[in-house]
N, C-alpha and C positions, 0 to 999 in steps of 0.2 A: 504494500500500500504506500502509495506516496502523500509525504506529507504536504500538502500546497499551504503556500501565504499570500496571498493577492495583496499586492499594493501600490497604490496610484491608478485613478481610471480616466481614461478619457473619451468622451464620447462614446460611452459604455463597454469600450472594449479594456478588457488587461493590460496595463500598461508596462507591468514586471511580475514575473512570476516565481516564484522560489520553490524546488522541491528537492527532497532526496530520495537518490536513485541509486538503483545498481548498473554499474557499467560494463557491459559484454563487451564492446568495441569501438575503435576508434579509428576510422580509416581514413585517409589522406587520398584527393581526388583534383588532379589536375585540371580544371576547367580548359573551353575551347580558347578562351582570352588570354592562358596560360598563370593564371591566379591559383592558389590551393584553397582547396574549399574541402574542411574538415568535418566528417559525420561523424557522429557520435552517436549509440542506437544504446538504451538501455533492455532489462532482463523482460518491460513487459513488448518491446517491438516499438517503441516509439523514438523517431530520429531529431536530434539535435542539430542546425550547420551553427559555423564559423568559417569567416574567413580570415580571423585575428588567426597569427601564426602562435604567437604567444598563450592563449587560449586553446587553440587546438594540441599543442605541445604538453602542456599541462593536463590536458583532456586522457589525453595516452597516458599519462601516471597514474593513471583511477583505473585501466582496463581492470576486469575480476573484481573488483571494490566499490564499496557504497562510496556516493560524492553526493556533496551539498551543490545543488548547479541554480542559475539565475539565467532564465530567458525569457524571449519574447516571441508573439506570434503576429506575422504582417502577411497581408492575402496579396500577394501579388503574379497579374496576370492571370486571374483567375487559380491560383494554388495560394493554401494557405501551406506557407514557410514559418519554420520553428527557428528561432536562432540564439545561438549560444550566448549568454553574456557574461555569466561568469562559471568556476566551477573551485572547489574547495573542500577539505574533507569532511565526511559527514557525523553526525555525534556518535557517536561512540556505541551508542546502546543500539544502534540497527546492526544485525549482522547479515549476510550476503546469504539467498537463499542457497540449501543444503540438497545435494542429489539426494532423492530418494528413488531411484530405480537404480540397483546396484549394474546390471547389466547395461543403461546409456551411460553410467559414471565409467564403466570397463572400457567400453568401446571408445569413446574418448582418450584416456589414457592410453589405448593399442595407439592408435592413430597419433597422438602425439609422441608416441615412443616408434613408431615404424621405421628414420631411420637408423635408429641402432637396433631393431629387430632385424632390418634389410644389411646393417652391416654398414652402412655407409650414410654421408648425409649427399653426397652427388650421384645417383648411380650412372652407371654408361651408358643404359637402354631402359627404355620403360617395363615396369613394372607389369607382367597381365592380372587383369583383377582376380584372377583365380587363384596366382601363384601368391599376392599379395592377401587375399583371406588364407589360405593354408598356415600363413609363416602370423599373422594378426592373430585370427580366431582362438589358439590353442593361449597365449599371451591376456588377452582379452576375457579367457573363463578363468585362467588362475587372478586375476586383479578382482572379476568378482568375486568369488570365491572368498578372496582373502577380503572383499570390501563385506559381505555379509557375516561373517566369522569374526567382525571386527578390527579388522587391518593392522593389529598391534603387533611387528615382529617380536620373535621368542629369541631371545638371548641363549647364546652358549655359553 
C-alpha cells in the first residue's frame, strides 16, 4: 500500500505528490532528441520518468528497496505523464515485499546465477533453450528446496 500526501492544488489537479514505494527498476532510455529519459517502475507496475540525470542516478540506488519518491502528473498530448521529482529513502518501518512462492523465488535465483551455472559470463555461441533448462532446472529445485526447508546452511 502506498502511503500518498497531496499537497498544493491547482485548478483541482495534484500539484505534488509524495509516496513510498518499492522499486523493481530503473532503466535509462535514450530519446530520438538524444536526451536520457529515466523510468523508474515500482513492485505495483506503475512508471515514474525523469529526465534530471541527477535524479534518475539516484533512482538506481533504491532498485530492490522501499524509496520515499515526490512526483507529478501532466497530461500531455493526450497521455497523462508521471514525472519524477524527487526520491529518498523510505522510513524504516516498510519493508520490501517477501516471495512467497518458493518455486518463482528459485527460478529467479537459476536465472540470475546461469552464468556460472553455464561456466562462463561470455559464452561463444548461444545457449539452446533446452540445453539451458537441463543445466537451470536441477539448480532451481535444490534453491527451492533449501528456500522451503528454511534456507539456513548447516555448519561443519
Amino acid at each position: 500500500m502506498w502511503g500518498t500526501t497531496l499537497s498544493g492544488w491547482r485548478s483541482g489537479y495534484p500539484q505534488h505528490v509524495e509516496a513510498d514505494v518499492f522499486i523493481e527498476k530503473v532503466d535509462q532510455v535514450e530519446t530520438r532528441g538524444g536526451n536520457t529519459r529515466y523510468v523508474v517502475r515500482d513492485d505495483q507496475g506503475r512508471e515514474y520518468t525523469t529526465f534530471r540525470p541527477a535524479i534518475g542516478r539516484e533512482a538506481a540506488k533504491f532498485e530492490g528497496r522501499r524509496a520515499h519518491i515526490e512526483f507529478h502528473e501532466q497530461e500531455r498530448n493526450g497521455f497523462q505523464n508521471v514525472y519524477l521529482d524527487a526520491i529518498s529513502p523510505a522510513p524504516d518501518s516498510a519493508e520490501p515485499p517477501a516471495d512467497t512462492d518458493p518455486e518463482e523465488a528459485a527460478w529467479r535465483t537459476a536465472v540470475d546465477a546461469a552464468p556460472w551455472v553455464l561456466g562462463t559470463t561470455e559464452p561463444d555461441r548461444e545457449v539452446p533453450a533446452e540445453e539451458l533448462y537441463e543445466k537451470l532446472e536441477p539448480f532451481k529445485r535444490l534453491v527451492a528446496d533449501d528456500i522451503r526447508e528454511g534456507g539456513e546452511p548447516e555448519e561443519e
